[in-house]
N, C-alpha and C positions, 0 to 999 in steps of 0.2 A: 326378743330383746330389741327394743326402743334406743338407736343412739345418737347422742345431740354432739356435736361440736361447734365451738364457740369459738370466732376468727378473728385477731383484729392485726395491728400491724407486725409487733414482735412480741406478742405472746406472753409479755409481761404486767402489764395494765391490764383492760377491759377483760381481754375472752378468759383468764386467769380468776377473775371477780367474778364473771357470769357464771364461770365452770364452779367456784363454790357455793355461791349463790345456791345456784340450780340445784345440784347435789344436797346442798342441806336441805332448800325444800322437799327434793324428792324422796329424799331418806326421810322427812317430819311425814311426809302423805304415804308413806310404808309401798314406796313402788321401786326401790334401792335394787330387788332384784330383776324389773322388771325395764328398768333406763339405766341405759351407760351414758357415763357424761365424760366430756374432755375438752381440749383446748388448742390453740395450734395459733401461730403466726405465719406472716406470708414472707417475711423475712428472716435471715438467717441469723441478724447480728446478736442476738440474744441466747441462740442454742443453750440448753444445759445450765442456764441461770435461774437464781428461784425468779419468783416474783418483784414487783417492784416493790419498794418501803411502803412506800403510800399506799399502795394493795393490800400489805396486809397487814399495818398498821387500822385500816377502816375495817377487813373484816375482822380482825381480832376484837376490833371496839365494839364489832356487831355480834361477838362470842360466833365465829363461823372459821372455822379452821382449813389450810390450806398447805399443802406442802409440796406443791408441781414443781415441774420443772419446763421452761420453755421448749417448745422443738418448730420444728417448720411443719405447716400445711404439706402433704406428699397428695399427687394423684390418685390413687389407693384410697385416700380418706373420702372425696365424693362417691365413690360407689359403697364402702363401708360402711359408712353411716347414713342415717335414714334423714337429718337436718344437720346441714350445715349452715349456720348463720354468721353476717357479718355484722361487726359493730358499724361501718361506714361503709359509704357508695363506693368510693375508695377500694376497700378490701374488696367488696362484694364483684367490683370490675374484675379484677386479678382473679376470683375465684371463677366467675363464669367464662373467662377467656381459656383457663386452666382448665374447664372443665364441659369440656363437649363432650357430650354424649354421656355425660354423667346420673348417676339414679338418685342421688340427694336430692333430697329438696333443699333448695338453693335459696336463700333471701334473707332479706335486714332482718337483724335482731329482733330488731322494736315494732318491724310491723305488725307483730300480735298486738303490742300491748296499744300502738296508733290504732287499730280495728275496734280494739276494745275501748277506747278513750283516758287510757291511763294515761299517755303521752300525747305530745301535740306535734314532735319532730320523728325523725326516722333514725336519726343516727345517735350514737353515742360518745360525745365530744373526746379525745384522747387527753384523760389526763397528764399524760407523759410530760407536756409542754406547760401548763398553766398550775399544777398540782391542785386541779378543781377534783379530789377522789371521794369527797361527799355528793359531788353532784353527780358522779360517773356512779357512785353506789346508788342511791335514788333511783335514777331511770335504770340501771341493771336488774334491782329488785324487782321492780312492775312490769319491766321486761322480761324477768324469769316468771312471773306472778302468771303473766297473761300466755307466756307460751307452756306453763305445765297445764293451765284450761284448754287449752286447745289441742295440747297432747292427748290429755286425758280423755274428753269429747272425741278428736278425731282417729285416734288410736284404741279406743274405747278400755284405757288402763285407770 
């Protein structure tokens, strides 16, 4: 089992979007038993809440369904799972300071899909503050696009 978690600041916006994103592509390419997917923030303040409106107002309008609930990042998760990515430098700091000696593979979301030339930035800007959640769905989508290629190639699923 392949498992990705998707990290941003509270677990409500981005890694929330990535996490269904991800999942419906991966269940459309028939590998649903073969990758776990999830979600997590690096803050607390959201615990136990669904998603944000805007999250899942865009993915419903993208027919992609979603019914998480926020939690926090735990240490446990970089050795449990095989990628953990962050949406920002940001997040990504707190995780690797969090995370010495950890077995995840560690690193931006986007830099699959910047490798790949889908994107031309690394991060993915936090809706939360601007309610930009078409442009945060965009770059999540070719974000997921470029990292199930690279799953699938370097994992060989």
């Amino acid at each position: 089992m392949i498992r990705v978690l998707f990290v941003c600041l509270g677990n409500i916006c981005r890694s929330p979007m990535a996490e269904a994103i991800f999942q419906d592509m991966v269940n459309k390419a028939g590998l649903g038993d073969l990758i776990e997917v999830d979600s997590a923030g690096i803050g607390s303040w959201h615990v136990g809440e669904p998603a944000h409106d805007g999250t899942l107002e865009i993915l419903k309008k993208n027919k992609i369904s979603y019914n998480g609930r926020a939690r926090q990042i735990e240490r446990v998760d970089l050795d449990d799972f095989d990628y953990v990515l962050a949406m920002d430098r940001e997040v990504l700091q707190y995780i690797l300071r969090s995370g010495t000696g950890a077995t995840a593979n560690i690193a931006l979301f986007l830099m699959y899909a910047k490798q790949a030339g889908l994107v031309t930035g690394d991060e993915v800007p936090d809706p939360f503050y601007d309610n930009t959640f078409d442009r945060a769905y965009s770059l999540i989508q070719r974000g997921c696009m470029a990292l199930l290629h690279h799953i699938r190639h370097a994992e060989g699923v």
